[in-house]
C-alpha positions as CSV (number, residue, x, y, z in Angstrom):
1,X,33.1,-31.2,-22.9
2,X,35.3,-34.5,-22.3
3,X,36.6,-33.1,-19.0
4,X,33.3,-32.3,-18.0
5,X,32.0,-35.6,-18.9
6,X,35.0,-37.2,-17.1
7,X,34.0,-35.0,-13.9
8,X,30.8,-36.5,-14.4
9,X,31.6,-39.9,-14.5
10,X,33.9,-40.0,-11.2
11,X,31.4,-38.2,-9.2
12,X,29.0,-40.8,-9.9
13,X,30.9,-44.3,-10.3
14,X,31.0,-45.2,-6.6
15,X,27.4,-44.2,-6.0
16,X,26.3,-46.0,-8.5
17,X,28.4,-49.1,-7.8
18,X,27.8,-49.7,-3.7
19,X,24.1,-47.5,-4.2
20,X,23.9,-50.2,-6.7
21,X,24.9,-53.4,-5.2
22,X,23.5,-52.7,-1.8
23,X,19.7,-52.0,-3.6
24,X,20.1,-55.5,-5.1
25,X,21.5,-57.0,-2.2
26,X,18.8,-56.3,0.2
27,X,15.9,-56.8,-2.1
28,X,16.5,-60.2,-4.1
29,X,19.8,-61.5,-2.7
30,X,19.6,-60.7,1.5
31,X,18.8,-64.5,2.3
32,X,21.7,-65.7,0.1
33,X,24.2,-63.2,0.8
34,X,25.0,-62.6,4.4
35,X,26.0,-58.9,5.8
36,X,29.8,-59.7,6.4
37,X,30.3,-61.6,2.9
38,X,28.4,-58.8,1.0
39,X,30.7,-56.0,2.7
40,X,33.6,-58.3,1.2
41,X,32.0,-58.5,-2.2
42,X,31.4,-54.8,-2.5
43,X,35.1,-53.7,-1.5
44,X,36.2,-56.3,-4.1
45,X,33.8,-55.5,-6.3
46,X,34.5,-51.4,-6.2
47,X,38.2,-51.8,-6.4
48,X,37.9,-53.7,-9.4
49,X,35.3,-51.6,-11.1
50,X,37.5,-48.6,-9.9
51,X,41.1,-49.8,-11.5
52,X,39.7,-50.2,-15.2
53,X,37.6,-47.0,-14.7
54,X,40.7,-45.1,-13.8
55,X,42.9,-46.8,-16.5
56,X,39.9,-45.6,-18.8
57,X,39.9,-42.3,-17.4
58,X,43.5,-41.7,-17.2
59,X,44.4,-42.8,-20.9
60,X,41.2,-40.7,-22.2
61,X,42.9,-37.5,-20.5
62,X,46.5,-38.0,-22.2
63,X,44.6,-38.2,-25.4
64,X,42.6,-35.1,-24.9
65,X,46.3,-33.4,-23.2
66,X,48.1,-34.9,-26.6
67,X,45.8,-33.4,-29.1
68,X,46.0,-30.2,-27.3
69,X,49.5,-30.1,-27.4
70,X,49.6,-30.8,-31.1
71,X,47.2,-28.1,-31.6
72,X,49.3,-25.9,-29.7
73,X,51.9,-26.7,-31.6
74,X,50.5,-26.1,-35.0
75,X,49.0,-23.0,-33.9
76,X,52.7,-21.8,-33.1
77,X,53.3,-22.8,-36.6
78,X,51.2,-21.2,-38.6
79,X,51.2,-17.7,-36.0
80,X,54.9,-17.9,-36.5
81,X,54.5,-18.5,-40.5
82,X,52.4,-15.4,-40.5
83,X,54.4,-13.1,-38.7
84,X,57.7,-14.3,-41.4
85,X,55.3,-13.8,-44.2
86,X,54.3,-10.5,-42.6
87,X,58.2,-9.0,-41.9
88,X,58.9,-10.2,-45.3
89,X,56.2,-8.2,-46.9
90,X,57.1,-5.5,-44.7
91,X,60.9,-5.4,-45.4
92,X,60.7,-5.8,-49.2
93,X,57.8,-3.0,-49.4
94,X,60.5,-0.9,-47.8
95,X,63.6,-2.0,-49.7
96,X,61.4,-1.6,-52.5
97,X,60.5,2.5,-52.0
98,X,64.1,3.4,-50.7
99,X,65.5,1.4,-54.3
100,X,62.9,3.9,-56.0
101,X,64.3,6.6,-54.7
102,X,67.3,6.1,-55.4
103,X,66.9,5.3,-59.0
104,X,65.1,8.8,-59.3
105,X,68.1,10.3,-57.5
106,X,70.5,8.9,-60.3
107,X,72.2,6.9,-57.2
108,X,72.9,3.7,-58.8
109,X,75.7,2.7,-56.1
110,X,72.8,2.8,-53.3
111,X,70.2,1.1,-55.2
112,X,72.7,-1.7,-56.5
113,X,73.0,-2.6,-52.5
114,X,69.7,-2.3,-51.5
115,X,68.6,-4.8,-54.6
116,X,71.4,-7.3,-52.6
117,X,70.2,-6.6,-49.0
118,X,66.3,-7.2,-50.7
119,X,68.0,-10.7,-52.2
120,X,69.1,-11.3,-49.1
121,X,66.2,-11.0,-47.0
122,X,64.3,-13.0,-49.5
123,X,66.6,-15.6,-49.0
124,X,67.1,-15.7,-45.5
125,X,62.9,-15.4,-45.3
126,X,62.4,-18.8,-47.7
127,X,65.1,-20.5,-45.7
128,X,63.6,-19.6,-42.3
129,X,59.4,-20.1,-43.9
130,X,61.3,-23.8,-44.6
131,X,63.0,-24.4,-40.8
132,X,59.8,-24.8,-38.9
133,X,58.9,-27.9,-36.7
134,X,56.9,-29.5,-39.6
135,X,59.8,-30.9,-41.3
136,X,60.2,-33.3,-38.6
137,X,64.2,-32.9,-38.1
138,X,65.3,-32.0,-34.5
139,X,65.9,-28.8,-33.1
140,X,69.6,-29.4,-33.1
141,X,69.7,-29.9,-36.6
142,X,67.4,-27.4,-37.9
143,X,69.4,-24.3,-36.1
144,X,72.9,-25.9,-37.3
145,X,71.4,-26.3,-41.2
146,X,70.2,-22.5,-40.9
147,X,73.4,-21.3,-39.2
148,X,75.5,-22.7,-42.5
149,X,73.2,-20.7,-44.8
150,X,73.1,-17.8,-42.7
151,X,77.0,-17.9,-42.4
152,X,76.9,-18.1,-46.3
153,X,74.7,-15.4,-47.2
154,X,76.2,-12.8,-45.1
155,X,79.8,-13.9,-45.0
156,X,80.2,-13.6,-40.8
157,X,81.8,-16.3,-39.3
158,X,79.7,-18.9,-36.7
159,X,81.0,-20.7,-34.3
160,X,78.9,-22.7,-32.9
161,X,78.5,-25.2,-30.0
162,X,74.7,-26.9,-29.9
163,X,73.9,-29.6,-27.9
164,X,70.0,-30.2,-27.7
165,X,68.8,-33.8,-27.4
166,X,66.0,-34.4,-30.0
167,X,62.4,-34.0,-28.6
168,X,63.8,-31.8,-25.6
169,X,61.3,-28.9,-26.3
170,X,58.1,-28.6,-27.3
171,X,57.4,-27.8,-30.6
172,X,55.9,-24.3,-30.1
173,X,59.3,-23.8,-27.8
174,X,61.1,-24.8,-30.9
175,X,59.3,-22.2,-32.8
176,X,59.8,-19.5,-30.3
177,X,63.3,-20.6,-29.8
178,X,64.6,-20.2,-33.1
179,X,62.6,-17.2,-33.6
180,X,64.7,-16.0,-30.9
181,X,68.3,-17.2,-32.7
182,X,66.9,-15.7,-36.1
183,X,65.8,-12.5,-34.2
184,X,69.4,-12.1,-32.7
185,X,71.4,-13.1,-36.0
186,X,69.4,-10.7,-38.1
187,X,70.3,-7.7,-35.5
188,X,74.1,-8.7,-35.9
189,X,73.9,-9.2,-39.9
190,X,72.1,-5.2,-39.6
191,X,73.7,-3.5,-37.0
192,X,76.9,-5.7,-35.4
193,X,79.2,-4.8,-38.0
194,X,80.6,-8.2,-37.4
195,X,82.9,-10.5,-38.6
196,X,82.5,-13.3,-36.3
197,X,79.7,-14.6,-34.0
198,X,79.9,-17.5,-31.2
199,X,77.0,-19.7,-30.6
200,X,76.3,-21.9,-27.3
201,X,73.4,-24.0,-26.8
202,X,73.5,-26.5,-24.1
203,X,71.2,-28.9,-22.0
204,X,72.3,-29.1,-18.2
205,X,70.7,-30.6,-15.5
206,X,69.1,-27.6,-14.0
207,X,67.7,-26.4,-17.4
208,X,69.2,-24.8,-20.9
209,X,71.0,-21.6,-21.9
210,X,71.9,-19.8,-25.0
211,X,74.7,-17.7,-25.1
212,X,75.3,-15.5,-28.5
213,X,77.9,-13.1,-28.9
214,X,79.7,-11.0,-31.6
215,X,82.9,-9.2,-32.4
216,X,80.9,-6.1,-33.4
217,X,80.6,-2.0,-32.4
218,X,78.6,-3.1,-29.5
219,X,75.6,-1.5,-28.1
220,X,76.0,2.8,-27.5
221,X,76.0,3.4,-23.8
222,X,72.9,5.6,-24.5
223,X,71.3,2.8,-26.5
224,X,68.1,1.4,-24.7
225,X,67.9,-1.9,-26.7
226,X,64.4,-2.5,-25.1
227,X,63.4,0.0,-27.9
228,X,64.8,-1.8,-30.4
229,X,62.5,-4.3,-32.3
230,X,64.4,-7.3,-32.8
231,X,65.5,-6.8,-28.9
232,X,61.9,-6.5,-27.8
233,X,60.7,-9.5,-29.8
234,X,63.8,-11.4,-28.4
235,X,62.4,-10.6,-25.0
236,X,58.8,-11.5,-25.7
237,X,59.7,-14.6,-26.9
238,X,61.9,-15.0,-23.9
239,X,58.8,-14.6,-21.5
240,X,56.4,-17.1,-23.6
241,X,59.3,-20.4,-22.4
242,X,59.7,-19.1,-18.9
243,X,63.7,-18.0,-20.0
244,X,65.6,-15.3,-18.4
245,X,67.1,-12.5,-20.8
246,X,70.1,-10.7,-21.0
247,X,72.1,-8.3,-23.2
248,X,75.0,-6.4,-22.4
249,X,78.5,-5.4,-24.0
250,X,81.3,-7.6,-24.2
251,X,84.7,-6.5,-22.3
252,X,86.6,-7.8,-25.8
253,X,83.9,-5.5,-27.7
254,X,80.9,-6.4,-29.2
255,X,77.6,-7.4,-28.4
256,X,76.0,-11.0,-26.0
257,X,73.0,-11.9,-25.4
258,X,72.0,-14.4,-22.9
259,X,69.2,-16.7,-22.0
260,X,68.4,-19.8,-19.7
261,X,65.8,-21.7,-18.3
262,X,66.4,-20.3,-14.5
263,X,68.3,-17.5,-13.1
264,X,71.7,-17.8,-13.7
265,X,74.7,-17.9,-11.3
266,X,77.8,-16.8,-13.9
267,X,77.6,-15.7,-17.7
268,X,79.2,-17.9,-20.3
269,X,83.1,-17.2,-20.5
């Protein structure tokens, strides 16, 4: 409706204003105001009229492109709130059954682990509910403050190597971003076997990359990590900033995946 209004408004100002003038000219002020002098007043008269209305205009549009932004922003939020809350429900419904089972089964080994991987992911789920753009921290800060606690609940070594200027990204980018670390760290803590992971996040002048990699088992050469879900999501998420994706073996062993604004000429050493 403000756009249209806007439209609106341009398409008629400089009707209105030399339509205008030139009516009033040549009806009550054609004896006072010669030809030449009123073609002087009108250009001078519609520039004038033209530089506030376009200061107007322009300010009124980066309001209108502001509070979209913030509403795209808190959309990406809450969406992204939603989906933890939903994995969380998900996970602990699950953990819950197989502990069941095992309790029947007399297998108390089993169900002693699966009550610390379901204290885990409880964890892990509050911390992450808690690392969303709304606590007003940078991105920078945010991923190094969950890194720490990750690092401490599972007992895997980071190393880690993020530089990210504050307000680089949007905040939905943010979100989808460290969706996309959280994603990656939660396949390693599942599946890596890990005992170290390297992280590098950088800002260059043609764009950013993300490099993570592990010292785990690695992917199986059958393995179509497409299929898997945290792999998938990682790749959605990818697509929704514009990033590249890749994920491949490491010659040392283990597991990398990489990401970057652009196509990339060389992988991270």
């Amino acid at each position: 409706m403000a756009y249209r209004k806007l439209k609106w408004y341009t398409i008629l100002l400089a009707p209105l204003i030399i339509g205008g003038f030139e009516f009033m000219r040549h009806t009550f002020l054609l004896q006072y105001i010669p030809m030449a002098t009123g073609n002087y007043y009108i250009t001078f008269l519609t520039f004038i009229l033209s530089y506030f209305y376009a200061t107007w205009m322009f300010r009124s549009i980066e309001r209108i492109n502001r509070r979209l932004t913030e509403e795209q922003s808190r959309r990406a939020v809450y969406e992204e709130r939603e989906r933890l809350a939903g994995e969380l429900h998900d996970s602990i419904a699950q953990t819950l059954f197989y502990l069941n089972v095992k309790l029947q089964q007399g297998q108390m080994e089993e169900a002693r682990f699966a009550v610390s991987d379901m204290d885990q992911q409880v964890r892990q789920a509050i911390f992450n509910l808690r690392s969303l753009p709304e606590e007003g921290v940078s991105l920078k800060q945010r991923l190094s403050k969950w890194l720490k606690e990750w690092s401490t609940l599972t007992g895997i070594e980071i190393i880690p190597e993020i530089d990210i200027p504050p307000a680089y990204f949007s905040s939905g980018d943010e979100v989808q971003l460290f969706g996309i670390v959280q994603e990656a760290f939660t396949n390693i803590r599942k599946h890596a076997g890990a005992k170290k992971v390297q992280i590098i996040f950088t800002i260059l002048a043609d764009g950013w990359r993300l490099w993570i990699a592990d010292d785990g088992i690695g992917m199986m050469v059958d393995m179509n990590p497409t299929k898997k879900y945290g792999i998938s999501m990682i790749k959605q998420r990818a697509a929704a900033i514009g990033a590249t994706f890749d994920i491949c073996n490491r010659e040392k062993g283990g597991l990398e995946i990489c990401l970057a604004s652009h196509a990339r000429e060389s992988k991270f050493g």
